[in-house]
N, C-alpha and C positions, 0 to 999 in steps of 0.2 A: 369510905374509900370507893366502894360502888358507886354509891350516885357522883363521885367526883369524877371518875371515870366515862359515866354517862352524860355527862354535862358538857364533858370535852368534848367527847363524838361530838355531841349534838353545834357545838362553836362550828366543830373542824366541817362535818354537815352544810351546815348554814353555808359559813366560807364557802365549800366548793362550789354549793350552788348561787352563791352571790357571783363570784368569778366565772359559771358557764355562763348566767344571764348577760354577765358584764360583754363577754367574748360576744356573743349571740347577737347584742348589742350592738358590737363595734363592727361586725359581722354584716350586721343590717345594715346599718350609718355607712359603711362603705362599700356595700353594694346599690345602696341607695348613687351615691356617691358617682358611683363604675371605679373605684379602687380597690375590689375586692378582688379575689383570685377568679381570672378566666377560666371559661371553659373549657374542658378540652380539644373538644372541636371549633374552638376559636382562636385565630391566631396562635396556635399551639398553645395552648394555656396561658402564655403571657401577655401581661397588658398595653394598650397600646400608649405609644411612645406621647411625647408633649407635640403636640400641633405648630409651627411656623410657616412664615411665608420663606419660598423660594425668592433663592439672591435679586434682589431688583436690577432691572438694566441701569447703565449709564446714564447721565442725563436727567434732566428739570423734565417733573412731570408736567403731560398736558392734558388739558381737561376733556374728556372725548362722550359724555354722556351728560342727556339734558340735567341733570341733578348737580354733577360738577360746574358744568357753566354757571349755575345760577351762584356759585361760588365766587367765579371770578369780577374783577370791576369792570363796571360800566362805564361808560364812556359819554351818555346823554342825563341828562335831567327829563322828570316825565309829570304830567302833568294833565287836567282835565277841564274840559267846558261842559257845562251840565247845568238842567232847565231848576237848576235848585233856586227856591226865592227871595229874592237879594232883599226881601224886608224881614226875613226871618222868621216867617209863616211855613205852614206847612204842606202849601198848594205848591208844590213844588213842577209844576209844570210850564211847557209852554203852547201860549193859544197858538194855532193855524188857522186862521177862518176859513170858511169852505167858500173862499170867491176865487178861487186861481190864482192866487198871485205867491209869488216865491218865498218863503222864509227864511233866514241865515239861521243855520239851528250853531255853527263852527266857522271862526274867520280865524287861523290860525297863521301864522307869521312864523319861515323858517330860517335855517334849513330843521326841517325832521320827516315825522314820518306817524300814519294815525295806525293805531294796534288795535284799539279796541272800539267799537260801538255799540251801545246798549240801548233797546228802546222797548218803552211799555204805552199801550191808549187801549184805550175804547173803541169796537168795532170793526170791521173788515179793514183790508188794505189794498184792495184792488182799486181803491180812488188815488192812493195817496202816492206821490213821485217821490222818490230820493235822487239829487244829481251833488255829485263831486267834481269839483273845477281845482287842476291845479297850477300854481306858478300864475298865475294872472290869465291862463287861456280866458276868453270870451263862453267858450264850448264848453259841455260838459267831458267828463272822461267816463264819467258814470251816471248812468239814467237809468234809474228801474222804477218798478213799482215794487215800492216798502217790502212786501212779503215776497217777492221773486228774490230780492238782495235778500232776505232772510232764509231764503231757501226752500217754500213750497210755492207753488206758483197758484196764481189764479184766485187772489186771496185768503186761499184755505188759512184757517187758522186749528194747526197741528204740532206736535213738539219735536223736534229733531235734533240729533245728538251724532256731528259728525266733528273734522276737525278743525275748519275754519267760520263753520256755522252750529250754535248749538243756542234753539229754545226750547224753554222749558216753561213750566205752570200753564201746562195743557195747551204753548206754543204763543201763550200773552206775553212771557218774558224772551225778547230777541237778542241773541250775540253775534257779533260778527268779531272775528279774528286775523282778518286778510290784512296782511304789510302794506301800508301804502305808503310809501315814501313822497317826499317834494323838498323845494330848495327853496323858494321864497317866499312859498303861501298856497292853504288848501281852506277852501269855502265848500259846507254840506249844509245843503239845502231841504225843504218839503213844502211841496205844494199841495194842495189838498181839491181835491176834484169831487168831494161828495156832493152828494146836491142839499141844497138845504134845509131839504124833510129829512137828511137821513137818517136822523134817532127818531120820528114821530113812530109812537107805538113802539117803545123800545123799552126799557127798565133802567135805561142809561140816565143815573145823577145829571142833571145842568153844571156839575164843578169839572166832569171829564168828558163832555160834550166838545169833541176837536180841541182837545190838550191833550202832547205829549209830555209823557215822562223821559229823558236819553240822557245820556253820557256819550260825550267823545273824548276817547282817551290816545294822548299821542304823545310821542319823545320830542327832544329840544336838544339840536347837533351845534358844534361850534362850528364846523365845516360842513359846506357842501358834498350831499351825495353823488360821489364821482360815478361816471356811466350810467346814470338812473335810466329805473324800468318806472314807467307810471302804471299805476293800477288801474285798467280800465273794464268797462261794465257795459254792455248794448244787450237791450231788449227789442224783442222782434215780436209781433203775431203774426200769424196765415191761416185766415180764415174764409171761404175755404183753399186747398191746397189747389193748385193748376194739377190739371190730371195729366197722367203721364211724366212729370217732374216731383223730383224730391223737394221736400220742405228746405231751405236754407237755415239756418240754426244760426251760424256767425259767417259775417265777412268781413275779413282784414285787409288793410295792406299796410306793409311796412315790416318793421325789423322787432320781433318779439318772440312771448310764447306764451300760447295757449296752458289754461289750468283750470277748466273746469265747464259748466252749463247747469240749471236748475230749469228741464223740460215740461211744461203742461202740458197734457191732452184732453180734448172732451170728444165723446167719441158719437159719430152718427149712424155708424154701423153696430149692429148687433153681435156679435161674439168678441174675438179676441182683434185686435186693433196693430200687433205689434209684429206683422212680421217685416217689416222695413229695416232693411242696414244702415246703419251708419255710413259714410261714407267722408275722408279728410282727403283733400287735396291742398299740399303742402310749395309755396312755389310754382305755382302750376305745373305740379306732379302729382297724380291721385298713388296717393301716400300708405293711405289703410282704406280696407273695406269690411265691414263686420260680418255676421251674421245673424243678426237679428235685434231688436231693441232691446229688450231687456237684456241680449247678450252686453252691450253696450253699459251698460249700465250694472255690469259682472253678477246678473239674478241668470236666473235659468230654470223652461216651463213656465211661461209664463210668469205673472208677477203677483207679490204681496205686500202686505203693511213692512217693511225694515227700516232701522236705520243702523249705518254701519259709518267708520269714519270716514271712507272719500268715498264712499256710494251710498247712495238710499231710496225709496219706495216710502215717501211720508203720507200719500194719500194714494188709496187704490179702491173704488168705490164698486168696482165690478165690470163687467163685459157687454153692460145693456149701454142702449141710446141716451144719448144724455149723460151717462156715468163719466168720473173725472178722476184723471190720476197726475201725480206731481211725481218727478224724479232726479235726482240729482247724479253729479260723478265727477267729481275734483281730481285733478291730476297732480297732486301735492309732491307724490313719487315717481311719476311720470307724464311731466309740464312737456308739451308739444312744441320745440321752437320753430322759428318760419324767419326767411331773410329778406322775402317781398310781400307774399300774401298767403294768408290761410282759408280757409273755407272748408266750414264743417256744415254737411248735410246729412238728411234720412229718408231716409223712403215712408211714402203711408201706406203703407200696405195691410189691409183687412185679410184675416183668415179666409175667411169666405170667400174671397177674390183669387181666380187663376193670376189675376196680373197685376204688377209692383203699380205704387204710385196712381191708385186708382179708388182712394178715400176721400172722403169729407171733413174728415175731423178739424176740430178746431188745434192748433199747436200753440203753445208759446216758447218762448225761449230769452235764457240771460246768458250767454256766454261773458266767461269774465276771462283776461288775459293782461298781461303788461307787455309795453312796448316801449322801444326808444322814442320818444317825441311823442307828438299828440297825431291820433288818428283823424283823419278828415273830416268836418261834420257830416251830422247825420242830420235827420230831421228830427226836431224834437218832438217827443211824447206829449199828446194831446188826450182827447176822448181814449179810455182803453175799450179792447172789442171785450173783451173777458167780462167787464161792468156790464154791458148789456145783456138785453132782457134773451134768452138761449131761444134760436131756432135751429129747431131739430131739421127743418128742408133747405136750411141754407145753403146755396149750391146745387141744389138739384139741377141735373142734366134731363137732354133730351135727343135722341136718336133725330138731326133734322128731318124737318119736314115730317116727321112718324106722327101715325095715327095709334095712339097706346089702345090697345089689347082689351084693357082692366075698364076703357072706358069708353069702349063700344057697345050699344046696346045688344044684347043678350034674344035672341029674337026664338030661343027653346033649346031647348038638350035633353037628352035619353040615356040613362046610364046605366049598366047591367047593377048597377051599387044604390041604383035608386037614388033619394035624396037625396045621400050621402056622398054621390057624387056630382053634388049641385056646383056649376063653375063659382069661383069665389073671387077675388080680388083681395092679391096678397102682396105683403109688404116682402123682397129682397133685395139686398142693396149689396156690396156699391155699381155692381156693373147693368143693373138694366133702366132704359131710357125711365124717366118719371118714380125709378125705385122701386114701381112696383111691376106687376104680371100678371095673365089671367092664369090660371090653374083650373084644370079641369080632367076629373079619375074614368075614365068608361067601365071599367070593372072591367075591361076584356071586351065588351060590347058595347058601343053609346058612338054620342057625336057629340058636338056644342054648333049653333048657329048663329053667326055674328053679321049685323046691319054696317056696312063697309060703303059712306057717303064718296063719292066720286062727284065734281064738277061738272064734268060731260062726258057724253057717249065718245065712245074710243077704245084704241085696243090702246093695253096700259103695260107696262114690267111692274111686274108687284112682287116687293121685297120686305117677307116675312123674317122675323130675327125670332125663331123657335130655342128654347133653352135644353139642353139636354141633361138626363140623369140615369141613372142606374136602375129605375123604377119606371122609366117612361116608352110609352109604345109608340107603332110605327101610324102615321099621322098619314091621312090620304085628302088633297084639300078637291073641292066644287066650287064652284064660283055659279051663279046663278044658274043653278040644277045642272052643270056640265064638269067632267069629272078638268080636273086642270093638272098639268106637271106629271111627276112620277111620286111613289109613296115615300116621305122621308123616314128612315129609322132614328125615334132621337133618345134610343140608351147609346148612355155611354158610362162605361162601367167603372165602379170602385177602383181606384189607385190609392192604395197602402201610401205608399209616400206623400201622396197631395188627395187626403181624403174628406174632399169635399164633396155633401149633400146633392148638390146641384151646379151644373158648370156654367161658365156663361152664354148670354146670345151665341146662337150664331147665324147668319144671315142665308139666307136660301131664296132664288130668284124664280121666277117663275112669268117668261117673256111671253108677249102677245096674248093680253089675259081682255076679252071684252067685257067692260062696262058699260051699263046706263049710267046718263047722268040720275044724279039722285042715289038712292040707298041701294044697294046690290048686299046679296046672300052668300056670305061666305061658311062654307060647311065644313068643318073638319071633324073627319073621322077616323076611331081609333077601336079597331075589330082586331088587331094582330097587334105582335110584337115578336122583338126579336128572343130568343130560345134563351139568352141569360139574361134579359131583362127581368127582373121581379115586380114589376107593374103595367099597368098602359095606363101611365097618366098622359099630359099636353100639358106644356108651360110655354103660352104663348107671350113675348115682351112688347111687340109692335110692327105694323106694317107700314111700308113705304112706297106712295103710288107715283109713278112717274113716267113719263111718255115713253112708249115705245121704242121710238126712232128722236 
């Protein structure tokens, strides 16, 4: 009877614990779940109710987000031209020869419109032209060079990831994505301008030596595109820029809107290259004025490597001479329209310069835009400047008539710094005559003595262009051992806002100065300075000798 008793317990045991594990169980599974009991600082301990949509409005839905559209039907048939090989091989390209002559890469028959262009080759792009002709014009609507219409300029080959332009595989695979529409027919062409060495010494196969790989992908309408915008492309260089005037970027006339630019720069000044504004004159109304370039181009502080989708920075190689940057800025959200004419310019403006539009740089520029009808021709693209071999003095100026400074013989100097303040011959650009200047430190005591050839004997006006700086002392000139003029102070001190190292020329005259004909002794000395000066150097640009009377 005992152990029957015990045996029970032990069922009834078991039982209870088989039904807490079971509870424990269900417990879990439905907190697992979230239909187990809330907490009590949630929602008052009860759970939350079953989730629905609020009542829908009235009304046939419409499709308002790019995922929906791609729902809805189309309207066109789409289709592609591409350099695939009609024998079933797998050289799927087409040749270019490098003699100039035009290639039809797309002879397309409409009404439609081209979506996509895809190109891959071997080698730079700064030889190679792209033009698009639409409707049977004779003209192009589009002329670029290859990589400008792909979006870095000056044939860098870089990747860019924007939204109507994206290469990728280190910038070999090219897309373009810009709408071009037409009504009866669109021809895309490539010409090819390399020279005929231009793989010797190169690692480039003979099967991809000038063959391109591309796709042209475009829709097929049953009607005509009513009120067409053509898609147009002008490439421009300025090399170097007229001084005192902005670079020209694009000029219109007609009825359209602006949507974009892909800018090169190579720079012939030393530091930062970008303080120039933009500047739109819209109709002939100046429309916008920026603030700076890279302001334009929505960076700011200068610039770096980016690519963003309607702006980018795909090449930026640094702030020295020679150095090259490419920059883009599509106006995909805010297309610029115009009802006569557009004109977008910039300023070249170098750091280092007190004054606008007073660089050397090389610019390129693609302005892209659509417009009603065809713009007027241009001249076509020939030799590009970008392909040639880079001079860094291209453009160099010269103060007329000046006798530079830098390349006056040197006839002795004395300087409280010793050696150290030996005259030199240095390079500052963009504002002084030949880019460069003599420089010369007295420590606080010294001279320099310059050999000053004159024609003939005579009294002369001699017009010195002395540079001034924050460091530089008060200058006292002699002209063949007799003291001449009064003592020029040339510090001119540090400004926080426009804090440049050194300012430019500036000219200072000094009437009825006698010379022999032949070599004359010009002495400048530098014993003083002014009280917030922190140097007595002399930065002499150039002198200018001219008759008295």
């Amino acid at each position: 009877m005992k152990d029957q008793m015990i045996k029970r317990r032990s069922i009834l045991f078991v039982g209870v614990l088989l039904a807490a594990a079971a509870l424990v169980l269900s417990y879990a599974a439905g907190r697992q779940a979230g239909l187990g009991q809330a907490p009590p600082f949630h929602t008052g301990g009860t759970l939350f109710p079953e989730p629905g949509p609020a009542v829908a409005p009235a009304g046939p839905v419409q499709a308002d987000t790019p995922m929906m559209l791609l729902a809805r039907p189309k309207n066109f048939s789409a289709a592609r031209v591409s350099s695939f090989a009609r024998n079933g091989l797998n050289l799927d390209t087409l040749p270019v020869p490098a003699d100039g002559q035009e290639v039809t890469l797309a002879d397309l028959k409409g009404p439609g419109a081209i979506t996509h262009i895809w190109m891959t080759y071997r080698g730079g792009s700064e030889n190679l032209i792209l033009r698009i002709y639409w409707d049977g014009n004779p003209n192009p609507s589009v002329e670029a060079p290859l990589g400008d219409f792909f979006g870095v300029g000056m044939g860098i080959t870089v990747p860019i990831s924007s939204q109507p332009i994206q290469c990728t595989s280190g910038g070999q695979s090219k897309n373009c994505w810009w709408y071009m529409p037409y009504n009866s027919s669109a021809r895309v062409t490539l010409t090819n301008l390399r020279s005929p060495d231009f793989f010797k010494n190169t690692n480039v196969n003979l099967r991809h030596q000038n063959r391109f790989y591309y796709h042209v992908e475009y829709q097929s309408y049953s009607q005509p595109v009513k009120d067409l915008r053509y898609f147009h492309a002008r490439f421009l260089e300025t090399d170097p820029p007229d001084r005192g005037k902005p670079v020209t970027l694009l000029d219109v006339e007609g009825d359209g809107h602006f949507v974009g630019v892909v800018l090169g720069n190579r720079s012939r000044t030393p530091g930062w290259f970008g303080e120039g504004d933009d500047i739109f004159t819209v109709d002939g109304r100046l429309s916008m004025v920026g603030t700076g370039t890279e302001d334009y181009f929505c960076d700011a502080w200068g610039l770096r490597v980016f690519s963003e989708q309607f702006f980018g920075c795909p090449v930026f190689e640094g702030r020295e001479i020679g150095h090259r940057t490419s920059l883009y800025r599509f106006h995909i959200n805010d297309p610029i329209p115009f009802r006569k004419s557009f004109k977008f310019e910039i300023e070249h403006w170098p750091w280092i310069s007190e004054f606008p539009n007073t660089g050397r740089d090389y610019f390129s520029s693609l302005g892209f835009w659509y417009q009603k009808g065809f713009h007027k021709p241009w001249p076509r693209l020939g030799k590009l400047i970008q392909a040639e071999p880079w001079d860094p003095a291209k453009g160099r100026w010269h103060v007329a008539d000046a006798l530079e400074a830098e390349d006056l013989a040197i006839l002795g100097y004395k300087s409280a710094k010793g050696e150290a303040g030996r005259p030199e011959r240095q390079l500052l650009m963009p504002n002084q005559s030949g880019d460069h200047m003599l420089l010369f430190d007295s420590g606080g005591s010294g001279e320099v003595s310059l050999a000053v050839p004159a024609e003939r004997e005579g009294l002369y006006t001699v017009k010195i262009h002395f540079l001034r700086a924050p460091d530089y002392g008060i200058v006292r000139l002699a002209v063949n051992g007799a003291p001449t003029g009064e003592p020029i102070d040339l510090h001119r001190a540090f400004v926080e806002m426009f804090p440049r190292e050194v300012w430019p020329p500036q000219e200072y005259v000094f009437k009825d100065v006698p010379l022999k004909a032949g070599l004359n002794t010009f002495i400048f000395a530098v014993n003083e300075k002014n009280a917030e000066a922190t140097g007595s150097k002399l930065g002499i640009d150039c002198l200018v000798l001219g008759p008295a009377r």
